[in-house]
C-alpha positions as CSV (number, residue, x, y, z in Angstrom):
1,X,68.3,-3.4,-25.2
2,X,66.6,-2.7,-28.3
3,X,65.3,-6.5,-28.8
4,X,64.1,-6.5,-24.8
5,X,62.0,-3.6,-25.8
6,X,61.2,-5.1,-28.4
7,X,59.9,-8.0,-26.3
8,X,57.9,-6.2,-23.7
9,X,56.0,-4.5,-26.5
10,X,55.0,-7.6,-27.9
11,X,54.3,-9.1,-24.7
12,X,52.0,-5.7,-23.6
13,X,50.4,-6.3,-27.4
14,X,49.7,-10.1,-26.7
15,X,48.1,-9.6,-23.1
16,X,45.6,-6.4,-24.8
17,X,44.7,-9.1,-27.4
18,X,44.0,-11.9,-24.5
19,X,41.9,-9.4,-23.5
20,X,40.1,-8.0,-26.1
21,X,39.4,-11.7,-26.9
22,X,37.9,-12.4,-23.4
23,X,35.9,-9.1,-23.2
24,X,34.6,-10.7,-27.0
25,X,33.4,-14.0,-25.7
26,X,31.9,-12.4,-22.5
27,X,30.2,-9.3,-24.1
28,X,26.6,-9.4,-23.2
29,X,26.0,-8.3,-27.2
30,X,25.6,-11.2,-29.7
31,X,28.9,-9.9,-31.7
32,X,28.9,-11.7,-34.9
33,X,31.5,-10.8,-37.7
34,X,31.2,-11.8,-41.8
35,X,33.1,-10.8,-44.8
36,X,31.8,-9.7,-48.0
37,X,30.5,-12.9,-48.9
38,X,28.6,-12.8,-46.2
39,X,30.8,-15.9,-44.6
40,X,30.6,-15.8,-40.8
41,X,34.4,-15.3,-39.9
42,X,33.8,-14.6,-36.1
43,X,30.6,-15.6,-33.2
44,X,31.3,-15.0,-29.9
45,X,29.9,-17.0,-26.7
46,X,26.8,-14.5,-26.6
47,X,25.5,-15.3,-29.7
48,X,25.9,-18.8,-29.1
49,X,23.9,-18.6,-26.0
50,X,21.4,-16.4,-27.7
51,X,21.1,-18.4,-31.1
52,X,21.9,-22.0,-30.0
53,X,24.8,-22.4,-32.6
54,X,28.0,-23.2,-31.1
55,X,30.9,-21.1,-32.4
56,X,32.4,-23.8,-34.4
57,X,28.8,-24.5,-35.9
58,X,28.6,-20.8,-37.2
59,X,31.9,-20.3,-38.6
60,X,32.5,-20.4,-42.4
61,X,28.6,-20.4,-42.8
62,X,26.5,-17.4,-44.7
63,X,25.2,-15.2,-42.0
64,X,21.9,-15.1,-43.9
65,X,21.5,-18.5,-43.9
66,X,21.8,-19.3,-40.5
67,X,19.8,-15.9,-39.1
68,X,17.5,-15.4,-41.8
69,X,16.7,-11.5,-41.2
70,X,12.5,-11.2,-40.9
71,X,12.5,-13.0,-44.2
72,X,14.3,-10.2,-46.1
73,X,16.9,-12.1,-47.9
74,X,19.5,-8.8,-48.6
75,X,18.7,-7.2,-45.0
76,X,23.2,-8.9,-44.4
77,X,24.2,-7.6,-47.6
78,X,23.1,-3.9,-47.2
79,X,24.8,-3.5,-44.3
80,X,28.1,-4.2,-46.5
81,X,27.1,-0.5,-48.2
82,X,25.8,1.5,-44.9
83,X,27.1,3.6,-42.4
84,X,26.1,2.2,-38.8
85,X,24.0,5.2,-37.8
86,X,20.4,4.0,-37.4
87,X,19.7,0.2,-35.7
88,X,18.1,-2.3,-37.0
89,X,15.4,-5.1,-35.5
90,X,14.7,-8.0,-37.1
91,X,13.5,-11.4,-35.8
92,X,15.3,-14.7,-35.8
93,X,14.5,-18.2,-35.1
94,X,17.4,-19.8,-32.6
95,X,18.5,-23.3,-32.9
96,X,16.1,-24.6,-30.9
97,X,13.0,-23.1,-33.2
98,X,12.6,-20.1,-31.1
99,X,11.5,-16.9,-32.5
100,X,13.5,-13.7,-31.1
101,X,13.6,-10.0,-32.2
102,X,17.2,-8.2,-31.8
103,X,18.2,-4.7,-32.5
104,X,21.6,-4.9,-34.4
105,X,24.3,-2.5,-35.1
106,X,26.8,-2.2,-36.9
107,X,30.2,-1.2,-38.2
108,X,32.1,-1.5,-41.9
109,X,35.1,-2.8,-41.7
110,X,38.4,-1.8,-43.8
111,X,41.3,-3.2,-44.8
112,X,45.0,-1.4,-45.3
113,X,43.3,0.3,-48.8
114,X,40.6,1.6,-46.8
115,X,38.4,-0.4,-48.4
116,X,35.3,-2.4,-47.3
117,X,36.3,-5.9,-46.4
118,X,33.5,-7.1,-43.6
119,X,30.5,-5.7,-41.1
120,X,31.2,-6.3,-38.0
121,X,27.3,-6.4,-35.7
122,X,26.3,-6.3,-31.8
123,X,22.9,-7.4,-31.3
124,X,20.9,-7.2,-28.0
125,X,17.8,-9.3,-27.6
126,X,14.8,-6.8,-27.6
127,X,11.6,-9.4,-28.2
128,X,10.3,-8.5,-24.8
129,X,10.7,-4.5,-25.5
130,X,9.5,-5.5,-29.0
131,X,6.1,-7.5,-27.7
132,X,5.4,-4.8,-25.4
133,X,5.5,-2.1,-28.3
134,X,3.4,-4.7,-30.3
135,X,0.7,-4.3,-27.7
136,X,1.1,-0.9,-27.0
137,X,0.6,-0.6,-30.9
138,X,-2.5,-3.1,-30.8
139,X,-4.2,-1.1,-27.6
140,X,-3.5,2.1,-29.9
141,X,-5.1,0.2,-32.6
142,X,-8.1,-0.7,-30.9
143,X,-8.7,2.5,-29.2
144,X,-8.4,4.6,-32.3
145,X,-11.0,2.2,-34.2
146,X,-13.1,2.0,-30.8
147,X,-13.3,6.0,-30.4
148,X,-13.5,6.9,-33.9
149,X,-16.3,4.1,-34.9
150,X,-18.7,4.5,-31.8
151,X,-20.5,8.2,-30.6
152,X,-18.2,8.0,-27.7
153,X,-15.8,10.1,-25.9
154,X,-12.7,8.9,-24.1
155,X,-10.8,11.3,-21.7
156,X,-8.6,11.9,-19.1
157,X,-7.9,14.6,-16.5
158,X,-5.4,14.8,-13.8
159,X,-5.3,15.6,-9.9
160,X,-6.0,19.2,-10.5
161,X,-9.2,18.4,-13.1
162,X,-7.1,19.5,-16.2
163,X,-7.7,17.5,-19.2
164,X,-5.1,15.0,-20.2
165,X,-6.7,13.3,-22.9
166,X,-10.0,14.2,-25.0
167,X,-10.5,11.9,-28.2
168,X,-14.1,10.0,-29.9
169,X,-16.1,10.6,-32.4
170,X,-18.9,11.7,-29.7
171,X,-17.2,15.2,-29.7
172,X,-19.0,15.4,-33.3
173,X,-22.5,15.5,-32.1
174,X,-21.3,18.2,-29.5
175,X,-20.2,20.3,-31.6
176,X,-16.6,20.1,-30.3
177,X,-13.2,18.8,-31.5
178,X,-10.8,16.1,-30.8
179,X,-8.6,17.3,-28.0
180,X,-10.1,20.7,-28.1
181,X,-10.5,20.5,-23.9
182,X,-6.9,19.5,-23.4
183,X,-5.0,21.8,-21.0
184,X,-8.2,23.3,-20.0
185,X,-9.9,22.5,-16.8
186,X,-12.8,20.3,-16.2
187,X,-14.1,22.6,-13.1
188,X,-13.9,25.8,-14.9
189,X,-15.4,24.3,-18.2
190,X,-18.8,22.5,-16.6
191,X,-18.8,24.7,-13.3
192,X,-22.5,24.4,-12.2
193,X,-23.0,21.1,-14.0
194,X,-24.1,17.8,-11.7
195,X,-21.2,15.9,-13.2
196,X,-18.9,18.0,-11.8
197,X,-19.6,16.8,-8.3
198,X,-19.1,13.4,-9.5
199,X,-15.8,14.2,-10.9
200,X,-15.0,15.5,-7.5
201,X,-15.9,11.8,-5.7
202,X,-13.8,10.4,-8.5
203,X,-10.9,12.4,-7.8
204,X,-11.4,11.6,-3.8
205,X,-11.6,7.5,-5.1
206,X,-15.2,7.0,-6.1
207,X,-16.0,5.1,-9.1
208,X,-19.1,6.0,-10.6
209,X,-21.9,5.7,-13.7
210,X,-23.3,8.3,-14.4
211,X,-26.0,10.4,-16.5
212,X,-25.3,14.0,-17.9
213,X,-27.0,16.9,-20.5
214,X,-24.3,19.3,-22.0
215,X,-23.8,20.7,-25.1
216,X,-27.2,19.7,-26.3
217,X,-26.4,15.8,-26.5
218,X,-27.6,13.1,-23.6
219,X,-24.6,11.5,-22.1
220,X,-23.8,7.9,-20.5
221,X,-20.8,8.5,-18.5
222,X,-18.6,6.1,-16.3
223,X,-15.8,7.8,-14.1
224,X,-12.7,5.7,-13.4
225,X,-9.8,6.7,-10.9
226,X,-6.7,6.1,-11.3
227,X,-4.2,5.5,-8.7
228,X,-0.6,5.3,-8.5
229,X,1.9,2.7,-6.2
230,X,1.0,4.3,-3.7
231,X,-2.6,3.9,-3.9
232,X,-3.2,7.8,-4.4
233,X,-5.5,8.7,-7.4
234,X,-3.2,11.1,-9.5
235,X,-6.2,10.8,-12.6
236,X,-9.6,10.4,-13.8
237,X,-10.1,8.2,-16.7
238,X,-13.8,8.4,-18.2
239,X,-16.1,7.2,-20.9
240,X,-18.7,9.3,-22.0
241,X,-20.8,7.6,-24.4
242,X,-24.1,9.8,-26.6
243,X,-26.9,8.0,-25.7
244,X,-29.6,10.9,-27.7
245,X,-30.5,8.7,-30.1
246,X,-31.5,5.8,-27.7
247,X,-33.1,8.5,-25.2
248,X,-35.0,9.8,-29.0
249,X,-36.0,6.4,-29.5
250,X,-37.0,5.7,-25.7
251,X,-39.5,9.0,-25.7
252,X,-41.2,7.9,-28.9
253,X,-41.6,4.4,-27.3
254,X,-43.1,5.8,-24.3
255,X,-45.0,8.2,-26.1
256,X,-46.8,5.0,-28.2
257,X,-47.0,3.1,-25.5
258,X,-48.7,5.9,-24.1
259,X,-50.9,6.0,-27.1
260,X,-52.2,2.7,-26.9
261,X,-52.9,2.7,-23.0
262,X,-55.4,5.2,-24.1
263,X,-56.5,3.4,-27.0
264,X,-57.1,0.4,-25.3
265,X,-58.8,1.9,-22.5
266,X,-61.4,3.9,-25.3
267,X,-61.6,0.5,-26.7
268,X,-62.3,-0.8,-23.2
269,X,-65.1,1.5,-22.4
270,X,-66.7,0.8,-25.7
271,X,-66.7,-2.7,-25.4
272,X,-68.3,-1.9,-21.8
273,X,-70.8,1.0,-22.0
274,X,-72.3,1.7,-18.9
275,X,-75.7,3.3,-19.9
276,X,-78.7,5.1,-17.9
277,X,-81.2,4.1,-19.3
278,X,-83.8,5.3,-16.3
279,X,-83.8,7.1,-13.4
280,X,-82.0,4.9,-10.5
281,X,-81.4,2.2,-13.5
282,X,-78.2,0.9,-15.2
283,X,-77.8,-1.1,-18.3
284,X,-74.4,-3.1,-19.7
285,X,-74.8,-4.4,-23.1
286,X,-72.3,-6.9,-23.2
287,X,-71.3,-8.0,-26.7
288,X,-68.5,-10.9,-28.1
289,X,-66.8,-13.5,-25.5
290,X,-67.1,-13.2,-22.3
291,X,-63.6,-14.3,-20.5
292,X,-62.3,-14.1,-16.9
293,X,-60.0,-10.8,-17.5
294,X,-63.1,-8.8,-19.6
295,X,-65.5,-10.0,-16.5
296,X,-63.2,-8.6,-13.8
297,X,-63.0,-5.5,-15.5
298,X,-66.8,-5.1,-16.4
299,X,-66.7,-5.9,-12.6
300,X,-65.0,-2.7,-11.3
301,X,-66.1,-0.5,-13.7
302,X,-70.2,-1.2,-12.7
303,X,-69.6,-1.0,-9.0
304,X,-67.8,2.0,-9.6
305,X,-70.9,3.5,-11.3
306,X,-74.0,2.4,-9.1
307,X,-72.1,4.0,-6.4
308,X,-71.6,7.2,-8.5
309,X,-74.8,7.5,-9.7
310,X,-77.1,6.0,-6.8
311,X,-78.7,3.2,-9.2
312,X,-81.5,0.7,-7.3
313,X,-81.0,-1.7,-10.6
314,X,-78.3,-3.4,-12.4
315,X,-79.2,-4.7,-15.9
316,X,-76.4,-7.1,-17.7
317,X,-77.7,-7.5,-20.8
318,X,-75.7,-10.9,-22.6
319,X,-77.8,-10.9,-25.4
320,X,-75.0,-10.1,-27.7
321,X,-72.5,-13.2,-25.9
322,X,-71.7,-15.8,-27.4
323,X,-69.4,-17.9,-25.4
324,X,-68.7,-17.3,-22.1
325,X,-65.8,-19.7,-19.9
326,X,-66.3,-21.7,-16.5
327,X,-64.7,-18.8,-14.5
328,X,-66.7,-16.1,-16.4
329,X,-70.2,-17.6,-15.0
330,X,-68.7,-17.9,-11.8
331,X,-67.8,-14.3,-11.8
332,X,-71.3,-13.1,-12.8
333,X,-72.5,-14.5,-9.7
334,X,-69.7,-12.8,-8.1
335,X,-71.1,-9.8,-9.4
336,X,-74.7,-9.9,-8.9
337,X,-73.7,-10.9,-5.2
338,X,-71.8,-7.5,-5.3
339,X,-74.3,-5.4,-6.6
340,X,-76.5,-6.6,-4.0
341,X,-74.2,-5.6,-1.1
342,X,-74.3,-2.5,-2.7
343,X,-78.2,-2.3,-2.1
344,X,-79.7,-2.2,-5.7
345,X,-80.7,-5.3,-8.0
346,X,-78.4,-6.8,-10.6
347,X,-80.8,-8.4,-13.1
348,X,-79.4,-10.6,-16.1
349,X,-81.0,-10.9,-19.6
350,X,-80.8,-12.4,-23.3
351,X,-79.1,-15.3,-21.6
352,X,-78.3,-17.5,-25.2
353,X,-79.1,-21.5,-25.2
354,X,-75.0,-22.1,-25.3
355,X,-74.7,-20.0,-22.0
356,X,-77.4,-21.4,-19.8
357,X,-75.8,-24.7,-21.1
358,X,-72.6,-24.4,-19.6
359,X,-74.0,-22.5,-16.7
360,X,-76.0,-25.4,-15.8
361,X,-73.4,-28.4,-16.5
362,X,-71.7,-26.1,-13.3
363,X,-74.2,-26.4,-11.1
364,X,-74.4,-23.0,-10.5
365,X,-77.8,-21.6,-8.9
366,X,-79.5,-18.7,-10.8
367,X,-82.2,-19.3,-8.3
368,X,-81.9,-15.7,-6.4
369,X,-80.9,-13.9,-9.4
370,X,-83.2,-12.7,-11.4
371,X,-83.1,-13.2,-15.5
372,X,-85.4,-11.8,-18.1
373,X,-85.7,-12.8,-21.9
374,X,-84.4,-9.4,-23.2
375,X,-83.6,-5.8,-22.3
376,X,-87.4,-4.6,-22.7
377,X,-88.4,-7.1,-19.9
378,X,-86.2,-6.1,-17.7
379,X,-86.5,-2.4,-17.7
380,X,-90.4,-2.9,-17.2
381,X,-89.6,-5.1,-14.4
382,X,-87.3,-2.2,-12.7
383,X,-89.7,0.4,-13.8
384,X,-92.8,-1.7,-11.9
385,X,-91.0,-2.2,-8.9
386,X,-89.9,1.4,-8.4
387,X,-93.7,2.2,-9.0
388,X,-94.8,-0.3,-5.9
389,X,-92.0,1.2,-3.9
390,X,-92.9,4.4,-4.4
391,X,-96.7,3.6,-4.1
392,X,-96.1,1.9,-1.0
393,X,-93.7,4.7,0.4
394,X,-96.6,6.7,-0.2
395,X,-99.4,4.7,1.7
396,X,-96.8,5.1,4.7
397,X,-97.2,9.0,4.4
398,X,-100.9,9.4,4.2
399,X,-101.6,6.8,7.4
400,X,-102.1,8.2,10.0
């Protein structure tokens, strides 16, 4: 009786070790056991398939050798003196030269004195978990720099228009704080402002770019929603960048620019007087080179002013030009033609040697025009023919 017993214990003891053994090979965990010198002394089917060494392969090797822990040479021998609270993750290269990162536990073992003799580990293969952590970390990184480098402001609020999220440096020139709008709502915060109706179409599904003025500071904002799997927008993402220097720096632009319209117009109208110089008579001294652009404008700006004032004659005094291009003489035909339709007299004087040069290799014809050597001439000229006009305009009064 005593030895059957004795037998069905040792037969229950055997089949719990068969299976202890089986639920060791197929564990999902790469179980790896080592003794104090670090000698492999067990490797289940996991770790083969997870490191490439087959079991006979690992066995009797150093366990730092074959997984070299991230370079750290004693990470297998500390384990000998620590308690298996906290994880570890270290990378590994497999067999086959890949690089994996596994968390590992752990557990001392003892012998019959209670004493160390072995670490027993489970590891689980975490490099996916670990590369999305790595670019979770990364985006972190580059949003941190990103907000606290540029004058911008990054935040968030949710379905309801309370703030989620409220970091960047812009919050200096505002005069705020870095997450000082978080748990407060948008709609209460800005109610009257024009962005908030653009928060509202972006909460309905309305992306949008937009231009704002609060706290003193010009804003660039764009206004991203968010939507779930369902397609329902459950936030508002934005990016609210100060733009007060480059509005600054636009005004002063303008305002020069504005400056030297004027400038150029007063220089303009100097290089272009328009004088009076008698009743019903018009003189433009024209000095320097005469191009195309200059003639168009001297153009506009005479015809303007015989209609203003009335004027019978049109004196264009060149005496003081001394070039003048092909289009240019074309042009002051134009313009004599104009003056006549106009029904006074454009008269042209102090024509130099150079320009009646080129205006005769053109073949232009000066025929009905009439030029006079200087400005003297050609105000007596205008002055005897408003004396026959008016002489004659007189005859036609007295006859009877």
């Amino acid at each position: 009786m005593t030895v059957s017993t004795a037998s069905q214990e040792e037969v229950e003891a055997g089949q719990l070790a068969r299976r202890r053994a089986l639920l060791f090979e197929r564990a999902p965990l790469a179980i790896v056991q080592y003794g104090m010198d670090l000698t492999i002394e067990d490797w289940n089917g996991a770790a083969e398939r997870l490191f490439g060494h087959a079991r006979h392969e690992a066995l009797g090797r150093r366990v730092d050798e074959l997984l070299p822990a991230s370079g750290d040479p004693d990470a297998w021998r500390r384990l000998l003196a620590e308690d298996g609270a906290a994880p570890r993750v270290w990378s590994h290269v497999s067999k086959g030269g890949g690089v994996a990162y596994f968390e590992w536990r752990h557990e001392r073992l003892l012998d019959e004195r209670g004493e160390v003799s072995g670490v027993g580990v489970f590891g689980q293969d975490v490099t996916e978990r670990s590369e999305q952590l790595r670019r979770h970390q990364q985006k972190e990184v580059i949003l941190r720099t990103v907000t606290q480098t540029l004058p911008i402001v990054v935040w968030a609020i949710d379905a309801e228009g309370m703030f989620t999220f409220h970091e960047g440096k812009g919050v200096d020139g505002a005069g705020l704080q870095e997450g000082e709008h978080l748990g407060h709502n948008v709609f209460e915060l800005y109610a009257g402002s024009e962005g908030v109706d653009v928060l509202r179409r972006a909460l309905a599904g309305e992306a949008s770019h937009s231009h704002s003025a609060t706290h003193g500071v010009f804003w660039e904002n764009w206004e991203i929603p968010v939507r779930d799997e369902r397609g329902d927008v459950y936030s508002v993402v934005g990016v609210t960048l100060d733009i007060s220097q480059a509005k600054s720096t636009e005004q002063d632009l303008r305002t020069k620019l504005e400056l030297i319209e004027r400038q150029q117009q007063v220089i303009r109208d100097l290089s272009t007087p328009i004088i009076q110089v008698w009743e019903g008579v018009l003189t433009l001294p024209m000095i320097g080179v005469l191009d195309s652009q200059r003639t168009a404008e001297v153009m506009d700006t005479l015809l303007e002013a015989i209609v203003r004032t009335g004027a019978r004659y049109a004196i264009l005094d060149l005496t003081g030009v001394d070039m003048v291009d092909t289009k240019t003489a074309s042009y002051l035909l134009d313009l004599v033609g104009a003056i006549r339709l106009l029904g006074a007299e454009g008269i042209v004087t102090g024509i130099r040697s150079n320009v009646a040069q080129t205006i005769v290799s053109l073949g232009l014809d000066l025929d009905k025009i009439t030029t006079l050597g200087n400005l003297r001439a050609a105000l007596q000229h205008c002055i005897r023919q408003m004396n026959k006009e008016a002489a004659a305009h007189a005859t036609r009064s007295i006859a009877p």
